[in-house]
C-alpha positions as CSV (number, residue, x, y, z in Angstrom):
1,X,23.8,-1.8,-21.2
2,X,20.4,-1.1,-20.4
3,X,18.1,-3.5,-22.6
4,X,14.6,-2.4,-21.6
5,X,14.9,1.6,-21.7
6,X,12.3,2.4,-24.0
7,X,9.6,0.4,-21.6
8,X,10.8,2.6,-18.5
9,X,7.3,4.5,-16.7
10,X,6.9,6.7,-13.6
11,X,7.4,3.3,-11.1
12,X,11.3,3.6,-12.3
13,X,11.6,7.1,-11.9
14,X,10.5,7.0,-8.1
15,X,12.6,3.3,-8.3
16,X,15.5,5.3,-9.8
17,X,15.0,7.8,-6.8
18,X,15.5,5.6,-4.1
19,X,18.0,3.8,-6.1
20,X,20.2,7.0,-5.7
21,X,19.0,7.6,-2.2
22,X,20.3,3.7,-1.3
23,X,23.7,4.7,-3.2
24,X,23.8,7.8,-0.5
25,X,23.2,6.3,2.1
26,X,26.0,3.1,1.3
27,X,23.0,1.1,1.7
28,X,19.5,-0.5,2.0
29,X,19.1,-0.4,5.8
30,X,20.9,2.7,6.0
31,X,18.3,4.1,3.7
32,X,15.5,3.1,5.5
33,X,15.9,6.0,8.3
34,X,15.8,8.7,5.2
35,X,13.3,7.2,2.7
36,X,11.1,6.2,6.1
37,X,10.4,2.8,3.9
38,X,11.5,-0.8,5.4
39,X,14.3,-3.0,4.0
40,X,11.7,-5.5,2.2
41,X,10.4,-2.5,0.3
42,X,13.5,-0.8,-0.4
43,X,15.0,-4.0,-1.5
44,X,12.0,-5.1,-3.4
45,X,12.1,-1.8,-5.3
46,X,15.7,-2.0,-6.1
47,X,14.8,-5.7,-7.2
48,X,12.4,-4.4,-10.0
49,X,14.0,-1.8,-11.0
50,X,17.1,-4.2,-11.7
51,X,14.9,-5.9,-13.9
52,X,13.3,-2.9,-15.7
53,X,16.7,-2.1,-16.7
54,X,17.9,-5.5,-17.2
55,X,21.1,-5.3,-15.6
56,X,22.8,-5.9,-12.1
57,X,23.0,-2.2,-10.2
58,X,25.0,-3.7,-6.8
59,X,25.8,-6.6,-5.3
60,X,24.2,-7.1,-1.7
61,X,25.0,-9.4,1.3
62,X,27.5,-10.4,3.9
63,X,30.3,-8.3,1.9
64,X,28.7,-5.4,2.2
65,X,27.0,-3.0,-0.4
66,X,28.5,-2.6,-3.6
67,X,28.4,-1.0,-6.5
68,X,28.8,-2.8,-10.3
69,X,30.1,-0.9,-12.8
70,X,27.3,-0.7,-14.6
71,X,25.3,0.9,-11.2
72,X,27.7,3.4,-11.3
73,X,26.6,4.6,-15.2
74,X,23.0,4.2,-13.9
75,X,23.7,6.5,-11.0
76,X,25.4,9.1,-12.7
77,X,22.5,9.1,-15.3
78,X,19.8,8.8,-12.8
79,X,21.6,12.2,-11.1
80,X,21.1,14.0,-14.5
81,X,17.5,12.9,-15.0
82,X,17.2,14.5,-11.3
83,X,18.3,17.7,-12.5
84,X,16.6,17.7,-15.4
85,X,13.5,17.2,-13.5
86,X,14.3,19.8,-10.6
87,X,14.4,22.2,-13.2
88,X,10.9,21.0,-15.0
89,X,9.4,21.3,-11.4
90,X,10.8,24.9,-11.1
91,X,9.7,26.2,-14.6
92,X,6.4,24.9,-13.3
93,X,6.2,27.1,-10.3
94,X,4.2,30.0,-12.7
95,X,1.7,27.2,-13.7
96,X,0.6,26.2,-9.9
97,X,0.2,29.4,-8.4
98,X,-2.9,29.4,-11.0
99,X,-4.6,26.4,-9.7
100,X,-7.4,26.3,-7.9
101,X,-10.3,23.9,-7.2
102,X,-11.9,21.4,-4.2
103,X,-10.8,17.9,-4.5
104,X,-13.5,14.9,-2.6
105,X,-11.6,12.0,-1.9
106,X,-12.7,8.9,-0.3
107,X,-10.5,7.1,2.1
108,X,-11.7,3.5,3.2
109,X,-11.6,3.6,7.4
110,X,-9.0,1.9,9.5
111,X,-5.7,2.6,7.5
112,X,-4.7,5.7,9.9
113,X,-2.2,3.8,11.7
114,X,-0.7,2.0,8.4
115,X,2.9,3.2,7.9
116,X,3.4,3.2,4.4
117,X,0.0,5.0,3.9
118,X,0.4,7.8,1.7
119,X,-2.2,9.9,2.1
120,X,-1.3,12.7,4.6
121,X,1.8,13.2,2.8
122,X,0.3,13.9,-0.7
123,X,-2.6,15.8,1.0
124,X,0.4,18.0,2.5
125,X,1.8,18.3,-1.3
126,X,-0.8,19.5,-2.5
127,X,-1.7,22.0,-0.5
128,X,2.0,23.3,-1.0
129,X,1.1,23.4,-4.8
130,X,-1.6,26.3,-4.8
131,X,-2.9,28.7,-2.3
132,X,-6.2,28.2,-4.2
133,X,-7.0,24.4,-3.8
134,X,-8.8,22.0,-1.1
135,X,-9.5,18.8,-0.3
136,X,-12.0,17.5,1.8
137,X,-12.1,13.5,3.3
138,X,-14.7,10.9,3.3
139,X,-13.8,7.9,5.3
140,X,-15.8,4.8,5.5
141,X,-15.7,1.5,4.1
142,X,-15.9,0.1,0.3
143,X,-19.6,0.3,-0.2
144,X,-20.2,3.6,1.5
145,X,-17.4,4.5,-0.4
146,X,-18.5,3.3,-3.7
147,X,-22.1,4.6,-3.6
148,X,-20.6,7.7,-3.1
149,X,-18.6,7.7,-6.1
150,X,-21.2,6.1,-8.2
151,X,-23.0,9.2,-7.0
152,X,-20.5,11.9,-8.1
153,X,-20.2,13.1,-4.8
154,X,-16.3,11.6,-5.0
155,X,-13.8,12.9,-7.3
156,X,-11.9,9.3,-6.8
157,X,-11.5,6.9,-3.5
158,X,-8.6,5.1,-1.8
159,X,-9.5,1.6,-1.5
160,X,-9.2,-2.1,-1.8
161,X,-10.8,-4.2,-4.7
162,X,-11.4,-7.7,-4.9
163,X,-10.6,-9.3,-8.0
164,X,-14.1,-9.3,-9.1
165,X,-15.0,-5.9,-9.4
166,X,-11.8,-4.6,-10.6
167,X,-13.1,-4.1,-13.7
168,X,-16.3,-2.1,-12.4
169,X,-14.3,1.3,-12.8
170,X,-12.5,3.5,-15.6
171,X,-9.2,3.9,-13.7
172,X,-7.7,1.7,-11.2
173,X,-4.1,2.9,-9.9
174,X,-2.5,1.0,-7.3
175,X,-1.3,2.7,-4.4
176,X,0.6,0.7,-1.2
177,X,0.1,-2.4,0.3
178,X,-1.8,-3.6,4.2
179,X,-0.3,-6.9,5.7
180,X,-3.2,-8.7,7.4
181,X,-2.8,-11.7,9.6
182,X,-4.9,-14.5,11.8
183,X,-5.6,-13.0,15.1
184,X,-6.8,-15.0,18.2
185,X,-7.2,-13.5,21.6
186,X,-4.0,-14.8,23.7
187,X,-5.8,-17.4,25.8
188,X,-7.9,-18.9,22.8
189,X,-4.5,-19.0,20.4
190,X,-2.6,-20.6,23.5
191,X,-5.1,-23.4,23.0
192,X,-4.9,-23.3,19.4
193,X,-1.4,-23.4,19.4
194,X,-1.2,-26.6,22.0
195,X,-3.9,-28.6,19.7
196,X,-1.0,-27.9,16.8
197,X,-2.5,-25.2,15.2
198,X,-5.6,-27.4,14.8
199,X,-9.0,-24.5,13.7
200,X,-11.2,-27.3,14.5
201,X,-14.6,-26.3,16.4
202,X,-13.8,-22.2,15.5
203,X,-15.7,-19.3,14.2
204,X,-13.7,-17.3,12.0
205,X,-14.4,-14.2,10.5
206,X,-14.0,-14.4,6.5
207,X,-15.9,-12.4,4.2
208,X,-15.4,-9.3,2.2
209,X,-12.9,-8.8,-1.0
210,X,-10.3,-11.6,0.4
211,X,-12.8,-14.4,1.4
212,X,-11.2,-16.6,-1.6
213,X,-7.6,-16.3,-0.2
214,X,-8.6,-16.6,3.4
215,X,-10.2,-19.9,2.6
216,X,-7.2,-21.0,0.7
217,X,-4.8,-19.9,3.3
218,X,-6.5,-21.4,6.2
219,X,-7.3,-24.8,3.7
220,X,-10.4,-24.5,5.3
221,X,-12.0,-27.6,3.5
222,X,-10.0,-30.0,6.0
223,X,-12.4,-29.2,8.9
224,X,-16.2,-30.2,8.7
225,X,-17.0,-28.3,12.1
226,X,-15.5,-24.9,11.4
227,X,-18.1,-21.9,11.4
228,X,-17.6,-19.2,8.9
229,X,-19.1,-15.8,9.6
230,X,-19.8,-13.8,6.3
231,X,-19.9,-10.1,6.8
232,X,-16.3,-9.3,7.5
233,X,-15.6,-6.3,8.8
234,X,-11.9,-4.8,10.7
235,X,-13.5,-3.1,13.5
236,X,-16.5,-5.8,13.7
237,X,-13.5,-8.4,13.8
238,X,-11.4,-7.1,16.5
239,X,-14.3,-6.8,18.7
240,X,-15.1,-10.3,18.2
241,X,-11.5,-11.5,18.5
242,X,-11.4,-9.5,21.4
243,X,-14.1,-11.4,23.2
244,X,-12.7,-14.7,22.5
245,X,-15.5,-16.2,20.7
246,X,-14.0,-15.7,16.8
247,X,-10.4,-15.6,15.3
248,X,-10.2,-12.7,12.0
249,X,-8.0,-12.0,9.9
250,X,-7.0,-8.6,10.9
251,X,-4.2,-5.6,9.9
252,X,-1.0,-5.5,11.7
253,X,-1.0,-2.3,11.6
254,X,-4.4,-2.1,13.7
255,X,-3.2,-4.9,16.4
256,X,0.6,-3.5,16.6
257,X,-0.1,0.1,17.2
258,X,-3.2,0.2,19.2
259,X,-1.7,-1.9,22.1
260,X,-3.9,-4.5,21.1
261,X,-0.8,-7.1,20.6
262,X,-1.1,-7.7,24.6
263,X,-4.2,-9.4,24.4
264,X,-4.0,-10.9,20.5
265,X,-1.7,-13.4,18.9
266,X,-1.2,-13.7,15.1
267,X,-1.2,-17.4,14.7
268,X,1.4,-19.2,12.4
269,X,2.3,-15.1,11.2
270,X,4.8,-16.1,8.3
271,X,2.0,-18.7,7.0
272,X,-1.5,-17.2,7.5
273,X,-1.0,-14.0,6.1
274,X,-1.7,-11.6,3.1
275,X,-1.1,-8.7,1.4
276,X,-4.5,-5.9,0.5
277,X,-3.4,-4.0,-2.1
278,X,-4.8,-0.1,-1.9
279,X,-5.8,1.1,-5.3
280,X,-6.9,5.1,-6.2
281,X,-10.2,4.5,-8.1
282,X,-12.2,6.5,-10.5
283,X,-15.5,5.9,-11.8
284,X,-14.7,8.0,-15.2
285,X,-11.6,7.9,-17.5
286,X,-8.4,9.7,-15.9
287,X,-8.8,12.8,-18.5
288,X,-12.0,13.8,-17.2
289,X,-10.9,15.0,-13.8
290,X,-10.6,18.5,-12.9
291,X,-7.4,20.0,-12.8
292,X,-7.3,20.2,-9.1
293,X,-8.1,16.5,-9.0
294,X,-5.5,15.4,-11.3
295,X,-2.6,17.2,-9.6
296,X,-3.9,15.3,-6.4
297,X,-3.8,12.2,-8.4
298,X,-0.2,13.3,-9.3
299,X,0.7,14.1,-5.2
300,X,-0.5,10.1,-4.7
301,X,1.5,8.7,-7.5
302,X,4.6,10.9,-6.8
303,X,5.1,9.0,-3.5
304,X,3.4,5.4,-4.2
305,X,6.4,3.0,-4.0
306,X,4.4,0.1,-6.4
């Protein structure tokens, strides 16, 4: 039975999705080939969606994937809702040939090489929707970004926001996550690593919207000699990581597919580490964008896995 139907939103429809997709595939890591998401996601999302619902979909382990009986009602419904929805989409065809407009989006730098960013695939959405529509980018980061929008020369950006001015804005709609880790350049972490881990004596880069949890990570308040550098920034940090003289706190994503991981180390990886997460920001309430801007806003949500 499900006990929480009535509190169901649009996260449990895409949850329900790969739900089904996982059912397909007779599996999590099978489905992580034809969803293109990784086993921690897909897992996470099928973890949630278990709780939205308030009941046990499959069992998960050694044995193997399996089915309860109550994941088979779910499945069956969630193949109806499908339908139901496939035919929505297709009655809708008439409406979207008629829209039309130019969408400005601002897209904070640096996030090109993060695999579960979104973007290009909802910017290829939506161009499917109309012949009539455009987008144009703005990439930079957050305060280029945000005098932009303050500006009106944005329709919405892509960023992240610290816990203090989350509440700066009329719409905030989270979006995907960026893993960040400590970074050292290999000879400077070989030292670290000898003196057990010891950040004694280091300049480390910490600043910007995750100062507070880098601090708290790094307990920072057991060293008296340790220089902190405000004025974070990704590209600003590799560069200094690069040259040996400062350790950051910089995106996986960055290090792993730039070839940078031959000359920097991610120190204690599974301990100093967090998660960003990438919001979709407006300065003005959701039902003042233009209809071009809200299907956009629509393309992002459509294929956000939070």
């Amino acid at each position: 039975m499900i006990n929480n139907a009535g509190k169901l939103d649009k996260r449990d429809l895409r949850r329900l999705e790969l739900f089904c997709e996982i059912v397909e595939q007779n599996g999590i890591s099978n489905a992580t080939h034809s969803t293109g998401l990784s086993q921690p996601v897909l897992s996470n999302q099928l973890i949630e969606l278990e709780k939205s619902l308030g009941i046990k979909l499959c069992q998960r382990g050694r044995s193997g994937f399996e089915l309860t009986s109550e994941g088979h009602t779910v499945y069956r419904y969630a193949n109806e809702l499908s339908s139901v929805l496939s035919d929505f989409s297709f009655k809708l065809k008439g409406v979207r040939s008629t829209l039309t407009g130019h969408v400005r989006v601002g897209v904070l730098d640096n996030t090109i090489t993060l695999e579960d960013n979104i973007i290009p695939q909802a910017i290829e959405n939506f161009y499917q929707l109309s012949d009539s529509v455009d987008i144009s980018l703005e990439v930079g980061d957050y305060t280029f970004l945000n005098e932009k929008l303050s500006k009106n020369q944005l329709d919405m950006m892509i960023v992240v926001l610290g816990d203090y001015n989350t509440n700066h804005y009329a719409h905030v709609q989270p979006l995907f996550y960026e893993k960040s880790r400590l970074f050292a350049r290999k000879d400077v972490a070989n030292d670290i690593i000898r003196n057990d881990y010891s950040l004694s004596g280091q300049r480390i880069n910490i600043g910007g919207y995750s100062a507070k949890i880098m601090q708290e990570i790094l307990q920072i308040e057991q060293y008296d000699d340790v220089k902190l550098i405000d004025g974070w920034n990704v590209e600003s940090g590799v560069i200094l990581t690069m040259a040996g003289t400062h350790l950051s706190f910089l995106p996986t994503h960055l290090i792993e597919n730039n070839h940078f991981q031959d000359k920097l180390i991610a120190l204690k990886p599974t301990k100093w580490e967090f998660s960003s997460e990438f919001s979709l920001v407006l300065k003005s309430p959701k039902n003042t964008l233009t209809p071009a801007a809200m299907a956009f806003y629509h393309c992002l949500l459509e294929l956000s896995p939070l």
